[in-house]
N, CA, C and O atoms as a GROMACS GRO file, in nm:
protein
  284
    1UNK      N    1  12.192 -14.188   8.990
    1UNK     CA    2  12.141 -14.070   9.058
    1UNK      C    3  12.220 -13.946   9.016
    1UNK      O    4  12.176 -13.842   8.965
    2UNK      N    5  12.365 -13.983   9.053
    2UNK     CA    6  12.443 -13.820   9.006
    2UNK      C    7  12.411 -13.800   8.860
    2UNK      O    8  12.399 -13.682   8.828
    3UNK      N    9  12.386 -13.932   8.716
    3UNK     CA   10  12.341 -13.878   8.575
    3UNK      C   11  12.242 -13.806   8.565
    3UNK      O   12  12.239 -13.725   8.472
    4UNK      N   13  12.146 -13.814   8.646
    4UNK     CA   14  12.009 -13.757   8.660
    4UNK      C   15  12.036 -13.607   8.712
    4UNK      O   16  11.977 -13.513   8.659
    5UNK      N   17  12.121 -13.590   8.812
    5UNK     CA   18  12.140 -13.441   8.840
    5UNK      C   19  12.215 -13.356   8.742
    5UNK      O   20  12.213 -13.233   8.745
    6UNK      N   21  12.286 -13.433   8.651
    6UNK     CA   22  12.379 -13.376   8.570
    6UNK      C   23  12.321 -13.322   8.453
    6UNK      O   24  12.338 -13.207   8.412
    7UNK      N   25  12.228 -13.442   8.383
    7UNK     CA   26  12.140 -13.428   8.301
    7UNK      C   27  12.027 -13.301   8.354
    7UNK      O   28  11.977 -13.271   8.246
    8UNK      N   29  11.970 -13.225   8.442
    8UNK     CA   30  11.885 -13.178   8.492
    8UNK      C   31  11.944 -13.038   8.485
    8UNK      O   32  11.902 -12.924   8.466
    9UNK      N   33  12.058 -13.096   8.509
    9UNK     CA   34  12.164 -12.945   8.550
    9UNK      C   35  12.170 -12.858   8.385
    9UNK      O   36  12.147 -12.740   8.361
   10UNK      N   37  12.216 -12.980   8.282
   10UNK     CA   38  12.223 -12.926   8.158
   10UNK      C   39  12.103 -12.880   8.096
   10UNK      O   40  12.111 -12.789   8.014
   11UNK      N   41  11.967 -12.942   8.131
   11UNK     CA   42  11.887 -12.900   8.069
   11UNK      C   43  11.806 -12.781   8.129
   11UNK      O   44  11.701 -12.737   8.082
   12UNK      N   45  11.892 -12.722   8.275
   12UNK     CA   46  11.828 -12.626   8.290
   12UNK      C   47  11.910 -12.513   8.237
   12UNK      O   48  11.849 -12.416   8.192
   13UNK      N   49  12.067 -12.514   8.237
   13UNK     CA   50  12.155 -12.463   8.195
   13UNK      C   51  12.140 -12.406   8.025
   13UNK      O   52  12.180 -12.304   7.970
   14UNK      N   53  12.070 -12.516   7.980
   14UNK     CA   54  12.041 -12.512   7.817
   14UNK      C   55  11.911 -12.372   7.856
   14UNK      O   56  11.952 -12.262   7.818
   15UNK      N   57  11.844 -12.369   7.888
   15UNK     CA   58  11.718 -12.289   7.885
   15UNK      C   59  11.763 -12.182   7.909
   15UNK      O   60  11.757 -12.112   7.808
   16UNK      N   61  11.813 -12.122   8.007
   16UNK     CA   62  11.856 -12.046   8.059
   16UNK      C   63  11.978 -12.007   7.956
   16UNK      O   64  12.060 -11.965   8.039
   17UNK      N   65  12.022 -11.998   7.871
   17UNK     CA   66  12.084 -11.979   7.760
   17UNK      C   67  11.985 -11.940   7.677
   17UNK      O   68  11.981 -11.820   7.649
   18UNK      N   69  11.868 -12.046   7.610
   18UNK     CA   70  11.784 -12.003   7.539
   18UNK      C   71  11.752 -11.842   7.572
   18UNK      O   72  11.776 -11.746   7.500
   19UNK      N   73  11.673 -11.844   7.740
   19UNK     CA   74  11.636 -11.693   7.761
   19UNK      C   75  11.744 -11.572   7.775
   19UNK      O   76  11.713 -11.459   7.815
   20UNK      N   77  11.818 -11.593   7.754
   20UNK     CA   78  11.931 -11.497   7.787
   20UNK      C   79  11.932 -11.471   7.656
   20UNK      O   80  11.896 -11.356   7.631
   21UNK      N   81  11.960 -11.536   7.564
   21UNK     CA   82  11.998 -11.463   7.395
   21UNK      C   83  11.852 -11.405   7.345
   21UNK      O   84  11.827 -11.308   7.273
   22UNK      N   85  11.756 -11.505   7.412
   22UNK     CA   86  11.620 -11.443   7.340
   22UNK      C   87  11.582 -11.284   7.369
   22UNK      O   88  11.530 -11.201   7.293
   23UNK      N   89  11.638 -11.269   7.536
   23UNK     CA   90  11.594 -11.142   7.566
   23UNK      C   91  11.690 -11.044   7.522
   23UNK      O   92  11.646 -10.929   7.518
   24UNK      N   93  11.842 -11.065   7.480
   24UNK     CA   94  11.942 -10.979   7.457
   24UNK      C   95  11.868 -10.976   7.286
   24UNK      O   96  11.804 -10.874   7.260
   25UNK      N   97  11.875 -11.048   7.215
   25UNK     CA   98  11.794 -11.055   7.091
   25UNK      C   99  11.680 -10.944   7.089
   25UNK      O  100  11.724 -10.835   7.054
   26UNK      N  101  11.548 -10.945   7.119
   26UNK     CA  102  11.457 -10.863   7.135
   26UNK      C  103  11.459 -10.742   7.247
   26UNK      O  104  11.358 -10.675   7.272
   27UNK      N  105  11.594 -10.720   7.315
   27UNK     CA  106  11.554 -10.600   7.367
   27UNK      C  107  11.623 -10.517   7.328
   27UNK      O  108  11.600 -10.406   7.375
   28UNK      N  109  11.744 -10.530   7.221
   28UNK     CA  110  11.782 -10.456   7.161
   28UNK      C  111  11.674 -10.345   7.071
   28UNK      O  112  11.701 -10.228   7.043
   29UNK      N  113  11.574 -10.405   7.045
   29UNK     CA  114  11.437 -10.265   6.980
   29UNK      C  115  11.386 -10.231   7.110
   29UNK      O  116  11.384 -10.291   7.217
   30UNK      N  117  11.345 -10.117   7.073
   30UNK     CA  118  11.254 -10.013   7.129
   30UNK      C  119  11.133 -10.022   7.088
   30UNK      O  120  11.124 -10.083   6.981
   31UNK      N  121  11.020  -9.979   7.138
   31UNK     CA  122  10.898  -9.967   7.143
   31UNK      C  123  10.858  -9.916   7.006
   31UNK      O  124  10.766  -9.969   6.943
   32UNK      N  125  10.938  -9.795   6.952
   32UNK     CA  126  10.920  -9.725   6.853
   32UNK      C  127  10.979  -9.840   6.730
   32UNK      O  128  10.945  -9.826   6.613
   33UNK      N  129  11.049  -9.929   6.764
   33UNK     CA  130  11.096 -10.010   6.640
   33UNK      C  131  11.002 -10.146   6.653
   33UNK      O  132  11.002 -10.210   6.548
   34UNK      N  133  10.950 -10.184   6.723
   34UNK     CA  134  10.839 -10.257   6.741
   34UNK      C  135  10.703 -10.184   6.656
   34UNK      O  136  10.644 -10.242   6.565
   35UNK      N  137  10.680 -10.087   6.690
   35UNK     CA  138  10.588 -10.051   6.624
   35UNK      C  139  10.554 -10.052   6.484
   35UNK      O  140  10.456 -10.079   6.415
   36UNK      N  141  10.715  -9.996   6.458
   36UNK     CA  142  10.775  -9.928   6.281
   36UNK      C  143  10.745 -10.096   6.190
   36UNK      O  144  10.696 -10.126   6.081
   37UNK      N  145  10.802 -10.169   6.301
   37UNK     CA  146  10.780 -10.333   6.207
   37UNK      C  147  10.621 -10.352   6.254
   37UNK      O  148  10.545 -10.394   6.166
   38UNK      N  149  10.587 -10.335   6.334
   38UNK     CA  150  10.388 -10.435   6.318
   38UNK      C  151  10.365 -10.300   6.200
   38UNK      O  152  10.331 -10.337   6.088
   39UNK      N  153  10.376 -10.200   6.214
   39UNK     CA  154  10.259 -10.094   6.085
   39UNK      C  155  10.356 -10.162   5.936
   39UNK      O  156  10.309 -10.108   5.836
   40UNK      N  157  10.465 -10.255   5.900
   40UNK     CA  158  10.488 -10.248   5.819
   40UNK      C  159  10.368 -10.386   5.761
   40UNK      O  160  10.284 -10.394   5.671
   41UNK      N  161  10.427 -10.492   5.888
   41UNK     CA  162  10.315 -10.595   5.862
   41UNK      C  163  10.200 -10.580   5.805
   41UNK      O  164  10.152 -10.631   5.704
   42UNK      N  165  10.146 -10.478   5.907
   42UNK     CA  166   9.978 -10.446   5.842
   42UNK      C  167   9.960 -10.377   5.746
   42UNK      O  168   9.854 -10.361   5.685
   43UNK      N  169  10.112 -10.309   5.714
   43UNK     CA  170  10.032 -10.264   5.556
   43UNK      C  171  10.049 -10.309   5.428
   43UNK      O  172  10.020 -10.267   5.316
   44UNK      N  173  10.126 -10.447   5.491
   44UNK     CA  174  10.188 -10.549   5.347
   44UNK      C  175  10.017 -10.644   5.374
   44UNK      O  176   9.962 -10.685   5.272
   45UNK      N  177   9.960 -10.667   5.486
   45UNK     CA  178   9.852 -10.765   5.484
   45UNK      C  179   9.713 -10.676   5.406
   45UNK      O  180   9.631 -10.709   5.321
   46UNK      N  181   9.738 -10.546   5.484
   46UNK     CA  182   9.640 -10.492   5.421
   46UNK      C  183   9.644 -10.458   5.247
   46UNK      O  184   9.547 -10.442   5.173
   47UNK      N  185   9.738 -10.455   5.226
   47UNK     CA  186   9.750 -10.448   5.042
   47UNK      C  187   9.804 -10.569   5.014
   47UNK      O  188   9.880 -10.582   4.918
   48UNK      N  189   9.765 -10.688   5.106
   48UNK     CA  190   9.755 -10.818   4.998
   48UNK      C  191   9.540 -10.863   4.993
   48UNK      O  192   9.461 -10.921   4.919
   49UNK      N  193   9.541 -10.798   5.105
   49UNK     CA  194   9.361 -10.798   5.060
   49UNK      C  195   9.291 -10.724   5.010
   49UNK      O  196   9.174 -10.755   4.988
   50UNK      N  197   9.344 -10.596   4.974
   50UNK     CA  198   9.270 -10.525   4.922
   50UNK      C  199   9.315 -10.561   4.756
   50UNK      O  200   9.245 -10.532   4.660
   51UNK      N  201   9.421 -10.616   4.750
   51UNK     CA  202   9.452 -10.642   4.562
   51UNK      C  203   9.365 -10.774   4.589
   51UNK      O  204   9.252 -10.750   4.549
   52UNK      N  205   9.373 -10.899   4.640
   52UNK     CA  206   9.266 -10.995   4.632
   52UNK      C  207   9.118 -10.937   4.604
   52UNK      O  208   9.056 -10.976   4.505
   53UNK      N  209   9.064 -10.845   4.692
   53UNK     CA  210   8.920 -10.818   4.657
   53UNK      C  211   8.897 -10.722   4.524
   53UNK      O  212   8.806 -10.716   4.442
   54UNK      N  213   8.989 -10.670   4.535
   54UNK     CA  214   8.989 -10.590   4.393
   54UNK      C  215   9.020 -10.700   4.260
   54UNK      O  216   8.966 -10.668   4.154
   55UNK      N  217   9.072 -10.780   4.262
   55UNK     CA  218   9.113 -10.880   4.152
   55UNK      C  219   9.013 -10.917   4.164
   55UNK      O  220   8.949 -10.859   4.077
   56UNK      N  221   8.911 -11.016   4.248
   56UNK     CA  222   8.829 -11.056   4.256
   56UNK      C  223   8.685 -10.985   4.201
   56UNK      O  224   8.587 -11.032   4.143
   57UNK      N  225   8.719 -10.854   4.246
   57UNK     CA  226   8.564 -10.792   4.165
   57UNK      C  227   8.563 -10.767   4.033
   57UNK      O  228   8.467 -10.762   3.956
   58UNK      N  229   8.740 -10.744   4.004
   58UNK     CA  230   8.748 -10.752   3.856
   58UNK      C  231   8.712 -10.859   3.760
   58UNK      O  232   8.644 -10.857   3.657
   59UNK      N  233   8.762 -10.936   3.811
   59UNK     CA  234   8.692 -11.071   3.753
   59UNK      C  235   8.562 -11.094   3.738
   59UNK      O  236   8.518 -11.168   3.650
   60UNK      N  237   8.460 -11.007   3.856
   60UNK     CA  238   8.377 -11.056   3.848
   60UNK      C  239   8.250 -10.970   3.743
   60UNK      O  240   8.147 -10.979   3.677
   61UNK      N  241   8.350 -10.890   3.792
   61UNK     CA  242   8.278 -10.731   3.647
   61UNK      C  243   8.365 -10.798   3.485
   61UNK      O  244   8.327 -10.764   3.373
   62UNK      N  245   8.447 -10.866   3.502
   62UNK     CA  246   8.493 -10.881   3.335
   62UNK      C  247   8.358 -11.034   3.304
   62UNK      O  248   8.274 -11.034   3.215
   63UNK      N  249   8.374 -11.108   3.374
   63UNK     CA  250   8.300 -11.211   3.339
   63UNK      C  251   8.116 -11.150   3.346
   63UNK      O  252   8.034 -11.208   3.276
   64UNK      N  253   8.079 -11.055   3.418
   64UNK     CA  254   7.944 -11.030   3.423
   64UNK      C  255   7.947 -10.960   3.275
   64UNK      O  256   7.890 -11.028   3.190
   65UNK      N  257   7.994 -10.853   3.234
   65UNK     CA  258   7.991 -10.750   3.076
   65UNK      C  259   8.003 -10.868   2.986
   65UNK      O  260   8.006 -10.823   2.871
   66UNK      N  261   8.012 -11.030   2.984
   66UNK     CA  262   8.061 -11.124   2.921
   66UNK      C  263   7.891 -11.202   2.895
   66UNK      O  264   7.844 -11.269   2.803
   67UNK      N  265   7.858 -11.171   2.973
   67UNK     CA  266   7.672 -11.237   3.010
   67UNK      C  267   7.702 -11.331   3.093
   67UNK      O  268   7.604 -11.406   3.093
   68UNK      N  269   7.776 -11.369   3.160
   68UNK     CA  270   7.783 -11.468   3.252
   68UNK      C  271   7.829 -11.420   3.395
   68UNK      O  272   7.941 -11.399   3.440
   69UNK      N  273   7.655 -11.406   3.469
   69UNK     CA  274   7.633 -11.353   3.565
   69UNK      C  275   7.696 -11.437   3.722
   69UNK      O  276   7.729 -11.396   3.833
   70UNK      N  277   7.691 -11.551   3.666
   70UNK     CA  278   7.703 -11.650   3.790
   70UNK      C  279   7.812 -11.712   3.838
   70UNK      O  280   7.828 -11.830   3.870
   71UNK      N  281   7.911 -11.594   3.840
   71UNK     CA  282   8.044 -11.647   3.851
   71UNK      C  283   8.104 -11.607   4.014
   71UNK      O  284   8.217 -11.642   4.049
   0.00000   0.00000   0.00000
């Protein structure tokens, strides 16, 4: 019985560690540095699709001027 409280004790003890560094971790940014990182995200995602569709139409304009429409 007392291993069971001990064990219970640590694993709430463990969590409660987890949230304590997680929140000292992320609240060190501000709103404004939250932001500054998602617009960086979206503009590394957005210029990895816009070079995909552009590669892609290139390809598809080099192989069409080639006579091979069905690519």
């Amino acid at each position: 019985m007392d291993g069971e409280i001990v064990e219970r004790a640590a694993e709430v003890a463990t969590a409660s560690t987890y949230s304590g560094s997680s929140i000292t971790l992320f609240g060190v940014y501000s709103a404004n540095d939250v932001m500054a990182f998602g617009g960086l995200v979206f503009a590394a995602l957005s210029f990895a699709v816009n070079w995909y569709f552009r590669h892609k139409t290139y390809n598809h304009l080099v192989a069409s001027s080639k006579g091979n429409d069905h690519v």
